[in-house]
N, C-alpha and C positions, 0 to 999 in steps of 0.2 A: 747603705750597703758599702764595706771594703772590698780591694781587693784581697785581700788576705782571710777575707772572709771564702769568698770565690776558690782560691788558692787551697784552704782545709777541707772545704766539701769534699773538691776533684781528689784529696789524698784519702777521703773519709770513703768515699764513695769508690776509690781503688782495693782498699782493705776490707773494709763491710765489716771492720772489728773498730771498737773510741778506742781500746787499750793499745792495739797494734798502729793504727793511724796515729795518736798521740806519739807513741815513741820513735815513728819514724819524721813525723815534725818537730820531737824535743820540746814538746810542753807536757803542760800538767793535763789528765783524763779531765778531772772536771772541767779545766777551761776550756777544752776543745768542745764539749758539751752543752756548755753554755754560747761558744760560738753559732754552734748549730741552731742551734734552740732560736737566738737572734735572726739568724740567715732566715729559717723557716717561717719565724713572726712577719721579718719583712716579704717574704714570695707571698705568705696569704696562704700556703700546707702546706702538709708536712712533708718532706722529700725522702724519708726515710720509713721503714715499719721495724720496728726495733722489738729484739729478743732478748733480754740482757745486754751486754754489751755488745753481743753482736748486730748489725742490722746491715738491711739490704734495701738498696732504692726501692723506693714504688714507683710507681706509671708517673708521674709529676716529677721525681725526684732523675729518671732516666732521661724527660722530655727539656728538664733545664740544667744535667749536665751535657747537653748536644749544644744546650746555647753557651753552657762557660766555656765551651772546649775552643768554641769558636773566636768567643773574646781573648781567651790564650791564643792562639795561631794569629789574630790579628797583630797582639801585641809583640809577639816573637816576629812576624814580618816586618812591622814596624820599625822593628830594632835594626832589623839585616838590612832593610829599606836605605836608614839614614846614614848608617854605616856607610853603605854600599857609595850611598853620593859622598863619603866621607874621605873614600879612598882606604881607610879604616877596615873594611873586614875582606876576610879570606877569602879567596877565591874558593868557593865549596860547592858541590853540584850533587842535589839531593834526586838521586836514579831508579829505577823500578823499570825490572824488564822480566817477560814472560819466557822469555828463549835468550841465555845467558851467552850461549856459545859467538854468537854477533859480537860482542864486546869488546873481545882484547885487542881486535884490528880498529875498530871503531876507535876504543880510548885511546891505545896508542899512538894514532896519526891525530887524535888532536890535544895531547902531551907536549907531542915532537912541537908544536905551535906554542901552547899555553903549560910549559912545562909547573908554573904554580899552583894549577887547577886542584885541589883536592876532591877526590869524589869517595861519595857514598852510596854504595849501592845495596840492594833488594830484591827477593828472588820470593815471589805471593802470588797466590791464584789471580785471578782476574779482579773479581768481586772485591780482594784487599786491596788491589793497588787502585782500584777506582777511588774506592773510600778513602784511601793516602792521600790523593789528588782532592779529591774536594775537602777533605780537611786543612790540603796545604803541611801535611808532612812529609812529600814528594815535590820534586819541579818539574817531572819528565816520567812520562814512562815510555818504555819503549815494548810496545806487544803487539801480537798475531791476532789479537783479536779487535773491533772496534767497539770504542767506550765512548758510549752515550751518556751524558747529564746534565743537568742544571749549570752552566756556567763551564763544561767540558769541551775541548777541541782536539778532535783526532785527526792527526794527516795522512794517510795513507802513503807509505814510502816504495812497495815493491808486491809484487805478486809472483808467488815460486809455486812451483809442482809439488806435491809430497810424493817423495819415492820411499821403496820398501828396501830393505837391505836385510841381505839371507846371508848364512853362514857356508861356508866355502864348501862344505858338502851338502850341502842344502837339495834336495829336488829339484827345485827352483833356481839352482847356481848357473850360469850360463846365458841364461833366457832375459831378451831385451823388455819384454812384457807381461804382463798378467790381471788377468780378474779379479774383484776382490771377491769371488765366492770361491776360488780357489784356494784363498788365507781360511775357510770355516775350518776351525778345530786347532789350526797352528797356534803354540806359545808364541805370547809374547811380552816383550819389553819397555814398557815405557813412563810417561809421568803419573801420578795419583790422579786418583780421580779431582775433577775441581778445577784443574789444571786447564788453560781453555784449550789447547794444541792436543789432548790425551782427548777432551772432551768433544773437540772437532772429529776425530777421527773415529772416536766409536759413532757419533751420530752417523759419519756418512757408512758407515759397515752396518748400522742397524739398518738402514734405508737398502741395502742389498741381499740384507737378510740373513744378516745374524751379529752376533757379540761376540768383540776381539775375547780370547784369552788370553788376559793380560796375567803374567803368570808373578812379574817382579816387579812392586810397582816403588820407584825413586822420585826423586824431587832434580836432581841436577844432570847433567846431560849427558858431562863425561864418565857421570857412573852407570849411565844406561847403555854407551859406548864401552865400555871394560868389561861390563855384562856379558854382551853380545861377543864380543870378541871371545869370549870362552863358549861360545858356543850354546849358550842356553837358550834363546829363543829369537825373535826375528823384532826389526822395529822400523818406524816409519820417523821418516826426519824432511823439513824442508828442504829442498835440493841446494838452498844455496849453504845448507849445515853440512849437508854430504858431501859439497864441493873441498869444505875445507880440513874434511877425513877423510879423502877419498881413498890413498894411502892406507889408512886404518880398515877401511871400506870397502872392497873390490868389488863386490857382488850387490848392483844397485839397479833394482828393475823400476819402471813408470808403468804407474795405476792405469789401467781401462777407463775411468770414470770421470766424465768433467768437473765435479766437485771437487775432486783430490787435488785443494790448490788450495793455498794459505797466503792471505797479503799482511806485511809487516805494516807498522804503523807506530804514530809517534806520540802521545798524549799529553796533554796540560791544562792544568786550569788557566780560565780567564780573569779570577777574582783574585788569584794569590799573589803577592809580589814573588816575582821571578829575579835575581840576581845578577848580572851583567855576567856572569859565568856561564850561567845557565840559559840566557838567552842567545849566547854567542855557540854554545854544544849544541841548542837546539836549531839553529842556521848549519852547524857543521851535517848536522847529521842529514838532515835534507840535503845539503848540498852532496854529501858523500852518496846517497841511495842514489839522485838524480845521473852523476856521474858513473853509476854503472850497466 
């Protein structure tokens, strides 16, 4: 077996077409055909069920592209790995966070440090950024909720209240407190479902008896913020996100409910090589939550 055997599946197995896979490798249909053909003599099945030119993994063909994916991310570590002791590669810091609004203070104060840092970040449900992590195509997540797995460590950085924020004529405007059976029937504003922070919060509303109407559902924070601000429906944010709208925000009551509390947290694998970048951001960031 080659790599570049390994290397055609993973592209054959992205297109699920020889014609389109071939022309995105730049060879001939039939030899990428025969590469196959090879590949599947040596696994012992077939990894494909094939319709014509088109075809689609089977159950065998799904269960050993989980293992090339793997031997790719080894060998891409690998690389950043020797670099890294090389003095040779970039400073890059590969990011995933659940609640994006934390960031620009975060990244900025340690820029002002490591002005060479490049980062890359990502904004995915819970469930993607676990999978980034144990793939090893994230170094760091940074989320509200805690991620369990095989070779996973989450540190828990901070634990904040969820407050509600109502619009300036609101019923509700004024008032230092409230019920959540008092929100039954109110619109509201916030992330899609799948989301763990959107997902948090209807469980603990279904647990008081009933389901938010989520009337606009977004993906990024500041658009759930510009929403609200025109007045279309009501949202819940961590307090320490409301602290840094507060401005934007005037009108910020606290839940009745001991549940209405979200802890930030910091996540990484233990099998993937991590980058002196990213292990110096992941000290920063602890040390920043600790200090406040």
């Amino acid at each position: 077996m080659e790599l570049l055997q390994l290397h055609y599946f993973r592209v054959v197995a992205q297109h699920e077409h020889m014609t389109k896979a071939a022309e995105a490798l730049n060879i001939a249909q039939p030899s990428l055909s025969k590469t196959i053909a090879r590949l599947e003599e040596h696994v012992g099945v077939p990894l494909f069920e094939r319709q014509g030119r088109s075809i689609r993994l089977n159950a065998y063909g799904g269960a050993y592209l989980k293992r090339v994916e793997r031997i790719f991310a080894e060998l891409d570590a690998g690389k950043r790995e020797v670099l890294d002791m090389a003095g040779l590669a970039s400073r890059s810091v590969l990011l995933a966070a659940s609640i994006s609004n934390v960031l620009p203070e975060l990244l900025s104060a340690f820029l002002e440090k490591h002005p060479q840092t490049h980062f890359r970040q990502v904004l995915e449900p819970t469930a993607v950024m676990q999978r980034m992590l144990e793939d090893g195509e994230i170094d760091l997540c940074l989320t509200s909720a805690s991620i369990e797995g095989e070779g996973l460590e989450w540190r828990a950085l901070r634990t904040d209240a969820i407050v509600l924020c109502v619009p300036e004529h609101h019923r509700l405007a004024g008032r230092e407190r409230v019920s959540l059976l008092e929100l039954k029937g109110e619109p509201f504003i916030g992330q899609r479902a799948g989301y763990w922070f959107r997902d948090l919060t209807d469980q603990i509303c279904r647990k008081a008896g009933f389901q938010p109407n989520t009337i606009i559902e977004v993906e990024e924070s500041d658009a759930i913020v510009n929403l609200f601000r025109r007045g279309i429906g009501l949202i819940f944010l961590p307090e320490m996100s409301w602290s840094k709208r507060a401005h934007l925000l005037p009108n910020r009551l606290y839940v009745d409910d001991a549940e209405f509390k979200i802890t930030m947290g910091l996540a990484w694998s233990k099998r993937h090589y991590m980058s002196t970048a990213a292990l110096e951001f992941r000290q920063f960031v602890m040390d920043y939550y600790a200090g406040l």
